[in-house]
C-alpha positions in Angstrom: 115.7 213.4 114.7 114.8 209.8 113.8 114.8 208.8 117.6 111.9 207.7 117.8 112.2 204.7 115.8 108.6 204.0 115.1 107.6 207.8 113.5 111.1 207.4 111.4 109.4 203.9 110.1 105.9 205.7 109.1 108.1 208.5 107.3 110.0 205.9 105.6 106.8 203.9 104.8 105.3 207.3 103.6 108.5 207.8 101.1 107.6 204.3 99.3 110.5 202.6 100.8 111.1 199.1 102.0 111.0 198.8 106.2 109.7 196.6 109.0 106.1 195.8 109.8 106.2 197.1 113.4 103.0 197.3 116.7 103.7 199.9 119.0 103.1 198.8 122.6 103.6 201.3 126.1 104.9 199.2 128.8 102.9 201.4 131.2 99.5 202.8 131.6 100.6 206.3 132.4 99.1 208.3 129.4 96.5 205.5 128.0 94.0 208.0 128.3 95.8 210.0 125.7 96.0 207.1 122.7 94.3 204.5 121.0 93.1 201.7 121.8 95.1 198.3 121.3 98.5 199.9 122.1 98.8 197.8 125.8 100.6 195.0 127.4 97.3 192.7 127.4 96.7 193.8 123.7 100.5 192.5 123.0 100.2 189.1 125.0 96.7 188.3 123.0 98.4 188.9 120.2 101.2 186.6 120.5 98.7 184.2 121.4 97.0 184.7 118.4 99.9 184.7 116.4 102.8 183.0 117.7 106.8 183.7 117.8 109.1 184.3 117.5 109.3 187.9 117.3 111.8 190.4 117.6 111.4 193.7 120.2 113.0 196.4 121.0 112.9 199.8 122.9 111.2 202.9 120.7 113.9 205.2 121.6 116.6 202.5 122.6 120.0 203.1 121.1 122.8 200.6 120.4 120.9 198.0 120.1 120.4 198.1 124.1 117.4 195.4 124.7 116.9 194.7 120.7 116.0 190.8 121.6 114.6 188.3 119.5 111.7 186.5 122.0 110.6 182.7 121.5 108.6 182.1 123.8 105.6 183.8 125.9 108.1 183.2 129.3 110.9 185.1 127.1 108.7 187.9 126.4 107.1 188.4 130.1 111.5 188.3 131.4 111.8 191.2 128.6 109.0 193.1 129.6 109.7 193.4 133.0 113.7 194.1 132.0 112.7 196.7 130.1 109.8 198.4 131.3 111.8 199.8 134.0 113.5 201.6 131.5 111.2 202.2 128.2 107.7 203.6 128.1 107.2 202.2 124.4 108.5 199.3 122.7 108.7 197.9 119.6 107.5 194.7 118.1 108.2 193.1 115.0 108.9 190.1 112.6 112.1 188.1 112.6 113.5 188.9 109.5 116.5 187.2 107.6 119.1 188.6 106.0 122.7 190.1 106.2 122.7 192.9 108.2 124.7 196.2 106.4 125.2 199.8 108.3 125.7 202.5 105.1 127.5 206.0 106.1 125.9 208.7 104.5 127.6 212.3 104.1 126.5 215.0 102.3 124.4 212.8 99.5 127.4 210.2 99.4 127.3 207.0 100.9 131.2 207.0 101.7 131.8 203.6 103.4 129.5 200.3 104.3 130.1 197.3 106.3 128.2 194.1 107.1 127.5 193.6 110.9 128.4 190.3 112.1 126.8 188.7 115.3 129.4 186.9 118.2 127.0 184.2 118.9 123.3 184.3 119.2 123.3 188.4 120.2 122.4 191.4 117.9 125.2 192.2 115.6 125.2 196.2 117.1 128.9 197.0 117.5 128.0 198.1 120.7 126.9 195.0 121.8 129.9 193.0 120.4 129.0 193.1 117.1 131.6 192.5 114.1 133.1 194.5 111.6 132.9 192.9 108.0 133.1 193.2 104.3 134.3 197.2 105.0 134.5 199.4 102.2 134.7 203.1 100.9 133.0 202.3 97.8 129.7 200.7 99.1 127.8 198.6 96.5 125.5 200.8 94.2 122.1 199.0 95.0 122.9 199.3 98.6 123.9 202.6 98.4 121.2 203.6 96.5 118.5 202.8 99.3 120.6 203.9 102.2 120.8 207.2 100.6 117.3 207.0 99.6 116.6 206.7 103.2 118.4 209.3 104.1 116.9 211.8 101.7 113.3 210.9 103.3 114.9 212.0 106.2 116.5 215.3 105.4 119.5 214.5 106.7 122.8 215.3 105.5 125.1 212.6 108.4 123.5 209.4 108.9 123.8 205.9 109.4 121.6 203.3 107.6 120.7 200.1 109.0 119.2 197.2 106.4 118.4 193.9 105.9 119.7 192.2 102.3 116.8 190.1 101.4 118.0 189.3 97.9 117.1 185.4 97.3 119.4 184.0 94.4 118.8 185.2 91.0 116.5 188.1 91.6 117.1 192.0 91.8 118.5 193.4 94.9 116.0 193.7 97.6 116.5 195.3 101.0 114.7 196.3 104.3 115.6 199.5 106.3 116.1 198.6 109.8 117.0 202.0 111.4 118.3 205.3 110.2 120.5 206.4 112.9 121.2 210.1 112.4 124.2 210.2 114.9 125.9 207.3 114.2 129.1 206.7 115.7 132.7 205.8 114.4 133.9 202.7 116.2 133.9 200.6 112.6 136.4 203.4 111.4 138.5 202.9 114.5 138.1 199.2 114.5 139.2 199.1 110.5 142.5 202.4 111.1 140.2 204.4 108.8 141.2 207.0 110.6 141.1 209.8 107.0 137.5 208.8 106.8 136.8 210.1 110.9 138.5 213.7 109.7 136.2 213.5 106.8 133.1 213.4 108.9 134.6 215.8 111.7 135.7 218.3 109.1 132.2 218.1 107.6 130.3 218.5 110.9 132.2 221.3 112.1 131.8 223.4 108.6 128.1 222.4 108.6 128.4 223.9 112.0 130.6 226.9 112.3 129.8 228.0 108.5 132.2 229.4 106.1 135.6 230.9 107.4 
């Protein structure tokens, strides 16, 4: 569930909630015969002639923020494609968006610890891709909390991990994007951070959701 990045986004969308304007593009011409037009290589490079960069792309299914690239030039994009094409059958491409990046831990309708991802350098701030843990806490801020577990809901899931933007511009209400809901996140921020009561929490959980009552 929610691995295919780009049905989680129409779901979200179809909830009322915030996300990222995304085109769907298959790197391959495989099953063409079994979509739409407009979904193709040659539809994406007329469009970022039409429109410009940058842009940001990643794989549909990708995890860990494996190939998730912003591209600034056509050059860039054509040294992407042909990276991960070999891997991906659909990709994702969307607008560079600014804001601090936050993951939310949702448990059982709880959002029981958030942190802001931090980039090393010029790379995504994925943990996985050397990412850093900041601003940790068990008691995540109530606006942010509010649309991670929002997300969540539209999901039906009980364990997940919330990616989002902050967008808020000084003075005005909160406002945030959802990036991604993850619904097997991992627990290297709890490692990183000796949150190790909070790992037993979610294990505990998983196996009684599991196993079912003693």
């Amino acid at each position: 569930l929610c691995r295919d990045k780009a049905y989680t986004t129409l779901l979200l969308d179809r909830a009322g909630l915030p996300t990222i304007p995304f085109q769907l593009y298959f790197t391959n011409d495989r099953r063409a015969a079994w979509r739409a037009p407009g979904r193709e290589i040659s539809d994406l490079m007329a469009r970022v002639r039409t429109d410009g960069f940058p842009v940001f792309a990643k794989p549909n299914l990708g995890s860990r923020g494996e190939y998730a690239e912003q591209i600034d030039s056509p050059e860039a994009l054509a040294d992407w494609l042909g990276r991960v094409g070999a891997e991906h059958e659909s990709i994702l491409i969307q607008p560079v968006i600014a804001g601090a990046e936050y993951r939310v831990f949702i448990l059982d309708g709880e959002a029981i610890f958030s942190y802001r991802k931090e980039a090393d350098g010029p790379g995504p701030a994925n943990l996985a891709r050397g990412g850093e843990v900041r601003e940790f806490t068990d008691q995540p801020p109530p606006a942010l909390a509010a649309m991670a577990l929002a997300a969540a809901r539209a999901m039906d899931l009980r364990l997940a991990g919330i990616d989002l933007f902050d967008t808020t511009r000084p003075g005005e209400e909160p406002s945030f994007r959802i990036i991604e809901v993850n619904a097997n996140p991992n627990f290297e921020s709890l490692e990183r951070v000796g949150r190790e009561d909070l790992i037993l929490r979610i294990w505990s959980a998983t196996f009684d959701a599991a196993l079912g009552p003693a």
